[in-house]
C-alpha positions in Angstrom: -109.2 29.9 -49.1 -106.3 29.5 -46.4 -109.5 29.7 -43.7 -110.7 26.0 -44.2 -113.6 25.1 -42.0 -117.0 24.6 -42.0 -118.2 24.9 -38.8 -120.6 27.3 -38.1 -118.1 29.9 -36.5 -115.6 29.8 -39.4 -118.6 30.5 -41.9 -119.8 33.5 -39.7 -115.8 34.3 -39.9 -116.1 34.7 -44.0 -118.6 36.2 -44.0 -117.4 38.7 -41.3 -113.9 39.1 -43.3 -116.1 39.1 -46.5 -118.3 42.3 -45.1 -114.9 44.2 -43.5 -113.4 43.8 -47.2 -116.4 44.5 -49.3 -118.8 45.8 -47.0 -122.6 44.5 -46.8 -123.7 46.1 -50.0 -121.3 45.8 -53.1 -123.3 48.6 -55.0 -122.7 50.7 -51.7 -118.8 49.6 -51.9 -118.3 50.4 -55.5 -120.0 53.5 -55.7 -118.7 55.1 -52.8 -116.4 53.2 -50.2 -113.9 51.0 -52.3 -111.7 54.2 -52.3 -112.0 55.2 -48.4 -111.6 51.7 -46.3 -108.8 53.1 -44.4 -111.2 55.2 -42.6 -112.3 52.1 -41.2 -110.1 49.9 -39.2 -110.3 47.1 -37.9 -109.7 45.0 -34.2 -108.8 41.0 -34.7 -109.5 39.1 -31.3 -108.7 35.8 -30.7 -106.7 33.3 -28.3 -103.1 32.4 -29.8 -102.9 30.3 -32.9 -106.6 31.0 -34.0 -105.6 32.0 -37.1 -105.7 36.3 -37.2 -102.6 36.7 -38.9 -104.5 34.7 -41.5 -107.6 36.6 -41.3 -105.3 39.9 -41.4 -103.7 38.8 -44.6 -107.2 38.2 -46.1 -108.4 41.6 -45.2 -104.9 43.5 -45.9 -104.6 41.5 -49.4 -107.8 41.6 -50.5 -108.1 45.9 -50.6 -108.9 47.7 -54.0 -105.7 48.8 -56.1 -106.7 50.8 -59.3 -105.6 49.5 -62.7 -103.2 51.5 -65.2 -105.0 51.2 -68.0 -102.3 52.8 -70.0 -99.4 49.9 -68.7 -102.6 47.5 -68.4 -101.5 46.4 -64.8 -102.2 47.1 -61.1 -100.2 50.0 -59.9 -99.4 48.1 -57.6 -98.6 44.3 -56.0 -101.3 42.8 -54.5 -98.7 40.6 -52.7 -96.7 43.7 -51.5 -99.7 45.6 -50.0 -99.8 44.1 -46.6 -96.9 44.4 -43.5 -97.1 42.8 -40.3 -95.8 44.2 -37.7 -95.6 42.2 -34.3 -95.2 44.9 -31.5 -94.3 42.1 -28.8 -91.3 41.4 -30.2 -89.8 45.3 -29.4 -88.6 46.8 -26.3 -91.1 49.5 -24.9 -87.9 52.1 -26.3 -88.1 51.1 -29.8 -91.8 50.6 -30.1 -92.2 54.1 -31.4 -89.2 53.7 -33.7 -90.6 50.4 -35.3 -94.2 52.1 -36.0 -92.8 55.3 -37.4 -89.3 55.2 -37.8 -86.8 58.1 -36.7 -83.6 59.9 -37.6 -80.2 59.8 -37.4 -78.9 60.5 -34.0 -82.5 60.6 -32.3 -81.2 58.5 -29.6 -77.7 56.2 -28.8 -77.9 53.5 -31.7 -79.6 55.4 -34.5 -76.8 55.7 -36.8 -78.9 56.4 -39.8 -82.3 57.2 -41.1 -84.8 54.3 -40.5 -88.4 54.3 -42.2 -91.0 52.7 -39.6 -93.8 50.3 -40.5 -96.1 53.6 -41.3 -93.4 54.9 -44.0 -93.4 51.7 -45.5 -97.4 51.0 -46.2 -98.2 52.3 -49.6 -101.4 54.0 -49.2 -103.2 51.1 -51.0 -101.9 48.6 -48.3 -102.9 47.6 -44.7 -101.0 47.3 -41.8 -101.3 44.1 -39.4 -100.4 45.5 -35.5 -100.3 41.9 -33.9 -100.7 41.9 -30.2 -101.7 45.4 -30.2 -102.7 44.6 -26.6 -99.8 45.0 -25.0 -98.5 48.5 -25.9 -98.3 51.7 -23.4 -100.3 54.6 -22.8 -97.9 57.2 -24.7 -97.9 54.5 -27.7 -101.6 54.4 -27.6 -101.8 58.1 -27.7 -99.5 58.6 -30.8 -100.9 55.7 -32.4 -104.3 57.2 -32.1 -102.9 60.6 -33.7 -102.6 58.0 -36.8 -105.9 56.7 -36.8 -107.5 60.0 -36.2 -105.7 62.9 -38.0 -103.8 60.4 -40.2 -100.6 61.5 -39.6 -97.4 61.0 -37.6 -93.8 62.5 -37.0 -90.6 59.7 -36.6 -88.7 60.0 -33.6 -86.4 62.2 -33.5 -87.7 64.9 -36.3 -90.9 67.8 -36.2 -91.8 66.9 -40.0 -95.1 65.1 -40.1 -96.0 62.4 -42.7 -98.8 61.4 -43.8 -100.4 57.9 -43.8 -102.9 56.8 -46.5 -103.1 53.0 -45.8 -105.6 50.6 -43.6 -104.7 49.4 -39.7 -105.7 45.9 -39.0 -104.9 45.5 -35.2 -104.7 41.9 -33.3 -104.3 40.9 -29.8 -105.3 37.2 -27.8 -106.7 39.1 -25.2 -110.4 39.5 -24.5 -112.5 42.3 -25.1 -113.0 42.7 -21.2 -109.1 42.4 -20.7 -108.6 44.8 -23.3 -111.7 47.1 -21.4 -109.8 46.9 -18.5 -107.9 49.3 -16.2 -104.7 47.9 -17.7 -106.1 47.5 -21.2 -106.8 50.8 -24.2 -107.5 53.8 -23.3 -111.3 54.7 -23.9 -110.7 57.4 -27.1 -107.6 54.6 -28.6 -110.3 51.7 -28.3 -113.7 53.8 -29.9 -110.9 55.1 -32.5 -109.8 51.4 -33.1 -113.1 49.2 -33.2 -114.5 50.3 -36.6 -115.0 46.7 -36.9 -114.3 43.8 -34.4 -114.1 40.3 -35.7 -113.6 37.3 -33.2 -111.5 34.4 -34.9 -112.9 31.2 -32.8 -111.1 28.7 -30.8 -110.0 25.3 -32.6 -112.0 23.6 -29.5 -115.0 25.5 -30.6 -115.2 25.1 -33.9 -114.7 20.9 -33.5 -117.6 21.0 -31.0 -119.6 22.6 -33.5 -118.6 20.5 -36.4 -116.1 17.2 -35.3 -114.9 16.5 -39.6 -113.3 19.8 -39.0 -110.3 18.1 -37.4 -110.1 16.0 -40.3 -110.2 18.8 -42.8 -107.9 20.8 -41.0 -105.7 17.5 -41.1 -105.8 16.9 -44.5 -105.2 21.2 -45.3 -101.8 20.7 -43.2 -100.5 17.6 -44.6 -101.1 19.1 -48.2 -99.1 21.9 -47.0 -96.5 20.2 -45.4 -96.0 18.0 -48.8 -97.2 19.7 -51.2 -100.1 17.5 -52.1 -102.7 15.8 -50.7 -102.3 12.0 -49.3 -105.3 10.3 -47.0 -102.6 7.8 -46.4 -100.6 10.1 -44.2 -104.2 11.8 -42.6 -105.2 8.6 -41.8 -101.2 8.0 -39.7 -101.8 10.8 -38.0 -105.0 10.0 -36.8 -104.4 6.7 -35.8 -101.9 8.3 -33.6 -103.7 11.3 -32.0 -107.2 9.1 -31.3 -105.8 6.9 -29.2 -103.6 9.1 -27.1 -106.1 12.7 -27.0 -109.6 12.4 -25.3 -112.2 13.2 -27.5 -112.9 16.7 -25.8 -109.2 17.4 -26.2 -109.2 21.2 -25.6 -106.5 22.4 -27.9 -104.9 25.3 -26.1 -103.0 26.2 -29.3 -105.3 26.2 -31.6 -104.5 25.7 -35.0 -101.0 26.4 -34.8 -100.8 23.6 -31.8 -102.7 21.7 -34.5 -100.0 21.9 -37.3 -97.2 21.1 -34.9 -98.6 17.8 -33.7 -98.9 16.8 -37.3 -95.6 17.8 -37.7 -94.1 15.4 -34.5 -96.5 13.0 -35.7 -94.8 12.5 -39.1 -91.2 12.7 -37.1 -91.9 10.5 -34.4 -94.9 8.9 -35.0 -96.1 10.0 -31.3 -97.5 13.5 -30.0 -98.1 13.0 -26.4 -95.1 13.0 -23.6 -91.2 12.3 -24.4 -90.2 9.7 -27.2 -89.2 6.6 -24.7 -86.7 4.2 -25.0 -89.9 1.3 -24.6 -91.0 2.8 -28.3 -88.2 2.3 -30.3 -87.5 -1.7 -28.3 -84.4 -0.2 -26.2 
């Protein structure tokens, strides 16, 4: 439900997330794959503030959990079952260390024990690996020792662990960036693209459909106050028509989308600094 749109692209989108969850066939799910989707993972592609983190949530949250019939609940949160781990955001050193943790005194700083994102996925849970684009070779390699053999060793320590859960894998770059001489390695990309979904540009999905801006609109504002108002859509419109062209391209996407509403409601502008001509000084 977070994936408003009709457009043509966002329904081809459901029903892509629908297939990766459930596959085509829901006999053929339930009487032999609901148990064994972390064989198949999963590549998210998509420019910056498309929405994959949203699409990974729908995939990672949305993966079976048997029921204790005896306690009459799930064995486990459904809510707890998906980590997001965004591999930009870590030095090239600690990369490793983040995906699958390591031990005291493996290297200057590790002053304890430290269980990485693999540790911490139950094995009915997904994993999100946002901008999974931009790791190394030597990360690829170990990485693909996870999605083939299933398990891994944290820095630092022989022991191997075993991983049980899903990978959900994201980057903004293109699948002929990512193809590239600076982009996976041919065996990490094969291992990797069990399924590739493309989340579409906001620009796109307006061309195909234009009430999507308006829906979208109306989505964030409910958000942002916790229920709906046309009154406030309507501000926010009156504000943004005027002052983007009609073929606005939206280079951020949804997320650019949000934030406009956002300044909107603030300053009741979007475009350019806040003047002293606007407020009569």
């Amino acid at each position: 439900r977070s994936l408003v749109g009709n457009s043509p692209s966002m329904q081809l989108l459901r029903w892509n997330l629908w297939n990766n969850v459930f596959t085509h066939d829901i006999d053929l799910y339930d009487r032999y794959l609901r148990k064994r989707m972390e064989d198949f993972s999963t590549l998210l592609l998509g420019e910056t503030g498309t929405g994959k983190g949203a699409a990974a949530q729908s995939i990672g949250r949305s993966g079976f959990i048997p029921l204790d019939r005896r306690r009459k609940t799930f064995v486990e949160s459904f809510s707890q079952s998906f980590i997001s781990l965004n591999l930009s955001q870590f030095p090239e050193t600690l990369i490793e260390s983040a995906l699958f943790g390591h031990r005291k005194g493996a290297f200057t700083g590790a002053v304890e024990d430290y269980q990485g994102v693999f540790d911490r996925c139950s094995p009915y849970g997904a994993i999100l690996l946002d901008e999974i684009g931009e790791v190394a070779y030597p990360v690829q390699i170990k990485l693909l020792q996870v999605l083939q053999e299933r398990v891994f060793s944290p820095v630092g320590s022989q022991k191997q662990s075993r991983f049980q859960g899903r990978v959900i894998a994201a980057t903004n770059r293109s699948k002929e960036e990512i193809r590239g001489r600076q982009g996976f390695r041919d065996d990490f990309y094969y291992r990797l693209c069990s399924d590739i979904i493309v989340v579409p540009p906001l620009r796109q999905r307006i061309q195909e459909n234009p009430k999507e801006l308006e829906l979208l609109l109306s989505t964030t504002v409910h958000r942002l106050i916790g229920q709906p108002s046309p009154e406030l859509v309507e501000m926010v419109r009156d504000v943004i028509d005027p002052q983007l062209a009609p073929d606005y391209p939206w280079p951020g996407n949804v997320r650019e989308l949000e934030q406009c509403t956002r300044r909107v409601l603030l300053k009741g502008v979007y475009t350019g600094e806040f003047e002293f001509k606007e407020i009569g000084l």
